[in-house]
C-alpha positions as CSV (number, residue, x, y, z in Angstrom):
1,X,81.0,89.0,119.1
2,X,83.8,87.4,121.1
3,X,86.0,86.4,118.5
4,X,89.5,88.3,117.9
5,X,88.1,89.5,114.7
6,X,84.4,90.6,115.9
7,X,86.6,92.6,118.7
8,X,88.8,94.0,116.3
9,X,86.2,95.6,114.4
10,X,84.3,96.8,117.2
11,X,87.3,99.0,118.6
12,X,87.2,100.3,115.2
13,X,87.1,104.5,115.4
14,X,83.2,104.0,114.4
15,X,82.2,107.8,115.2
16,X,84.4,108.6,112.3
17,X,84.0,105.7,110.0
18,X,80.0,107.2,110.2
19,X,81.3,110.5,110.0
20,X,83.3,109.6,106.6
21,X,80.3,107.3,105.4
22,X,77.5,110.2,105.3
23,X,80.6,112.8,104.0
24,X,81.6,110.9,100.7
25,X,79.7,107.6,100.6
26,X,82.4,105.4,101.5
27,X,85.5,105.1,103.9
28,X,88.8,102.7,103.8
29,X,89.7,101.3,106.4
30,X,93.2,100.3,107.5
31,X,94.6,97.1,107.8
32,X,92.6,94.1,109.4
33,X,93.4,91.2,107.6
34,X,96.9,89.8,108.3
35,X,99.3,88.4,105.4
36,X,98.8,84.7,106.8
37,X,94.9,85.2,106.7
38,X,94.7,86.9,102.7
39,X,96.9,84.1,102.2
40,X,95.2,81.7,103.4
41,X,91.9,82.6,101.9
42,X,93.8,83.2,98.6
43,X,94.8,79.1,99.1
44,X,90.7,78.1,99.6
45,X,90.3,79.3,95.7
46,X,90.7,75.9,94.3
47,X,88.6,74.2,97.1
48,X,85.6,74.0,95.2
49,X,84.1,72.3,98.0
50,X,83.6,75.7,99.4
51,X,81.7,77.1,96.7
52,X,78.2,77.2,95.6
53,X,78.6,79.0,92.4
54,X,81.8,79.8,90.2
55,X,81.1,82.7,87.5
56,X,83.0,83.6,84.7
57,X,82.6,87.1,83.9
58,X,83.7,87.5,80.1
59,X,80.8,84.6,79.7
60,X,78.0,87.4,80.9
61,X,79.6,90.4,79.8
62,X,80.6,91.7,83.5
63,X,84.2,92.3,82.6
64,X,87.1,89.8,82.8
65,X,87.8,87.5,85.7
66,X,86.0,84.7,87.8
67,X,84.8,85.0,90.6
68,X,83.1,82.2,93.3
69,X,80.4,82.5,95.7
70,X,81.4,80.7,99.0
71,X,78.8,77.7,99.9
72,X,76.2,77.6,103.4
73,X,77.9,77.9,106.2
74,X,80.7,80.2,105.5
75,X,84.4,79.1,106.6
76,X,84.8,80.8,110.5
77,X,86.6,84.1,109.5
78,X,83.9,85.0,106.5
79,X,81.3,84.6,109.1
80,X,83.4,86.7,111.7
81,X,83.6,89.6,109.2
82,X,80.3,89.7,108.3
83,X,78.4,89.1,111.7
84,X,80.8,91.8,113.1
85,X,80.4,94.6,110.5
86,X,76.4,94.4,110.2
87,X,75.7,96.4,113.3
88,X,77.5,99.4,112.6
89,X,76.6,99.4,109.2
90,X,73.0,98.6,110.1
91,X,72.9,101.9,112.2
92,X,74.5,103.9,109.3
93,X,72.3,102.2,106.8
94,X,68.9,103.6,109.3
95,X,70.4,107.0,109.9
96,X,70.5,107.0,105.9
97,X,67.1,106.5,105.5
98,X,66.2,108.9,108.6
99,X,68.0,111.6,106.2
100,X,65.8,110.5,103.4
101,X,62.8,110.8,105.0
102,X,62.1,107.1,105.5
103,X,61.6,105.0,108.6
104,X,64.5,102.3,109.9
105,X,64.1,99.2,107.9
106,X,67.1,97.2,109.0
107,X,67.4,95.1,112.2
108,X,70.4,95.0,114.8
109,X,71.6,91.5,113.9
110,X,72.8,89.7,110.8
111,X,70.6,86.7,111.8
112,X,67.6,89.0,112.1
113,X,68.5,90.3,108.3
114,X,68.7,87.2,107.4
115,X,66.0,85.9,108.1
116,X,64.2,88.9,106.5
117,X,66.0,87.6,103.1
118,X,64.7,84.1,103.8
119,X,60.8,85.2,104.1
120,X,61.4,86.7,100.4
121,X,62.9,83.6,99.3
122,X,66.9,84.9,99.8
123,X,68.0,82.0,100.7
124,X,71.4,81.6,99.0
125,X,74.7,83.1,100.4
126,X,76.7,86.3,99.0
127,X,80.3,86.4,100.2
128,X,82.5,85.4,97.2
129,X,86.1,85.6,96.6
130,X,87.6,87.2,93.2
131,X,90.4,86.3,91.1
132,X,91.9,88.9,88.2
133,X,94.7,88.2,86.0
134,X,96.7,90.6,83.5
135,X,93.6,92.2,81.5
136,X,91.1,91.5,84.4
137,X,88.7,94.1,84.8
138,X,84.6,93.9,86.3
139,X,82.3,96.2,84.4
140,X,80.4,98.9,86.9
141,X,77.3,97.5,88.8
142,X,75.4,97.0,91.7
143,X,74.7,93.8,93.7
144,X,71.4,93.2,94.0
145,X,70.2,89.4,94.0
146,X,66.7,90.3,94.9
147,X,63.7,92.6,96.7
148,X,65.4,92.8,99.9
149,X,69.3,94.1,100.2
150,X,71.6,95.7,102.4
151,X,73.4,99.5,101.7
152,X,76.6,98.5,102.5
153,X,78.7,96.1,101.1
154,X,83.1,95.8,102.3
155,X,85.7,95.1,99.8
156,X,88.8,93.4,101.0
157,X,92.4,93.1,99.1
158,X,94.2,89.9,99.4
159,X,97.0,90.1,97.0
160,X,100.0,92.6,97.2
161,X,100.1,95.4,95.3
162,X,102.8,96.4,93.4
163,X,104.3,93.0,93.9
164,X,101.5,90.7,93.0
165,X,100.0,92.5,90.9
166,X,99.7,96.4,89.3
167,X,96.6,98.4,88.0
168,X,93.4,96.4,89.6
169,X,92.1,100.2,91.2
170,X,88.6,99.8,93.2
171,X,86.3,102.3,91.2
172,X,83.1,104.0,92.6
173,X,80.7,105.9,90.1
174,X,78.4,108.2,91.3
175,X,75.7,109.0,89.4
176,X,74.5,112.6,90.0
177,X,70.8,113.9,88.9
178,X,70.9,116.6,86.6
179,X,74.9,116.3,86.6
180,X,78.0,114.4,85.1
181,X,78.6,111.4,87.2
182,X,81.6,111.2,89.5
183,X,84.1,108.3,89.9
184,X,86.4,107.9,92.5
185,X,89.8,105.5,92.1
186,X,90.9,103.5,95.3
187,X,93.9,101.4,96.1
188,X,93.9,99.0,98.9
189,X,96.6,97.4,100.2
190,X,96.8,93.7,100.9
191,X,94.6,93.2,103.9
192,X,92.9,96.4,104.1
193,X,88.8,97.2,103.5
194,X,86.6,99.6,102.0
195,X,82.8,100.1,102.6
196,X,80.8,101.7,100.0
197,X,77.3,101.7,98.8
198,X,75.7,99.0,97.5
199,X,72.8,100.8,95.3
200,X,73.0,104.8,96.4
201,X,73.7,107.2,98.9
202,X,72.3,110.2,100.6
203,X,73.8,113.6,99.4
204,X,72.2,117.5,100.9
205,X,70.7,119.3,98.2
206,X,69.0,123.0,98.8
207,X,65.7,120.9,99.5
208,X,67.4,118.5,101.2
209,X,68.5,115.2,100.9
210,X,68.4,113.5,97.4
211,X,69.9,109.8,96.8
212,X,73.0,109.3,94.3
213,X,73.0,106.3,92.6
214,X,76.4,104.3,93.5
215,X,78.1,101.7,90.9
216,X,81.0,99.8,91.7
217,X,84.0,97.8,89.4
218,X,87.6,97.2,89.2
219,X,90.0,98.8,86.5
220,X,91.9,96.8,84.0
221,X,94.9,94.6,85.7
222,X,98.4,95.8,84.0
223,X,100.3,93.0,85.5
224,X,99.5,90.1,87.5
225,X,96.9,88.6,89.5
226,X,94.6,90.2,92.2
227,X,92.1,88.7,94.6
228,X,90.1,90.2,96.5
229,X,87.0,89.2,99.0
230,X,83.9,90.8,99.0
231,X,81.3,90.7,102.0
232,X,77.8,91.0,100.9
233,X,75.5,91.0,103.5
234,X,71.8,90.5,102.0
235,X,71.6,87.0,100.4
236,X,70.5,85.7,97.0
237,X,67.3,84.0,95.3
């Protein structure tokens, strides 16, 4: 990846960031996106030339909020962040299954991916952008648009907090066998990232590794509006 953004992400500290991943499931990273670029992908949200799909979430019960699902081919940066993440988190997402006992199912490349999701019939692209106003909220879930997806999935804050907006916390859920489930609140500043699970995660038990399944949302807004971009890296039927 030659691009400032694919080099960026690959002088990332990524023994850690694995390190963090297989500790607690999920790992924040600092800073990558710059005010100019949140703001600039805050100002595509009313190009609806960029979109293939525009969902109101009170409409199907996720929570409430809209969010859009950017169109085939991706605007430059989109494409950047997600052809730059996927090797990395390919090699977590193997070593994962290696603890669960399974063999590596994910190739080196987003294109290779890909074109696994296209030989299901995946054929329709994931990145979306999200908009929350005073009230906003998204319900817990998981992304899954179909037989084939990836682990990992990175969440990215565009809006200001504490000046644009207030409340808006990322939430993770785990969901522990035989035990209460466990949530965990993040904040993200404006520009900053967090990977986390898409479906589950691999945790040690005495008889060794078990998988935890991992639900995602956002907390009710207090004051506001919040956008966020999240980069999905399976696509959709």
């Amino acid at each position: 990846m030659d691009s400032e953004m694919g080099k960026k992400i690959s002088t990332l500290d990524w023994e850690a960031l694995h390190q963090s991943l297989d500790e607690a499931g999920f790992v924040k990273l600092g800073t990558l996106l710059s005010p100019a670029q949140c703001d600039s992908l805050i100002g595509m949200y009313e190009d609806e030339s960029l979109y293939r799909s525009t969902i109101n979430m009170e409409r199907y019960r996720f929570g409430e909020g809209e969010y859009k699902y950017f169109a085939d081919p991706l605007p430059p940066l989109l494409q950047e962040l997600r052809s730059a993440f996927y090797p990395e988190l390919a090699k977590a997402a193997n070593r994962w299954l290696a603890l669960l006992g399974k063999e590596p199912a994910y190739p080196g490349t987003l294109e290779e991916f890909l074109e696994e999701c296209r030989q299901h019939g995946q054929e329709r692209t994931t990145p979306l952008i999200l908009k929350y106003e005073q009230g906003g909220y998204n319900c817990l879930h998981q992304d899954l648009y179909g037989d084939v997806f990836f682990p990992f999935q990175v969440l990215f804050t565009l809006s200001r907090r504490g000046q644009d907006y207030t409340g808006g916390e990322s939430l993770l859920v785990e969901q522990r066998p035989r035990a209460q489930s466990r949530g965990h609140v993040i904040t993200l500043e404006q520009g900053e990232a967090l990977i986390f699970p898409t479906s589950s995660r691999p945790v040690q038990g005495k008889r060794g590794y078990y998988k935890n399944t991992v639900r995602h949302g956002v907390s009710t807004l207090s004051s506001g509006t919040r956008y966020g971009l999240g980069i999905i890296f399976h696509n959709a039927k």
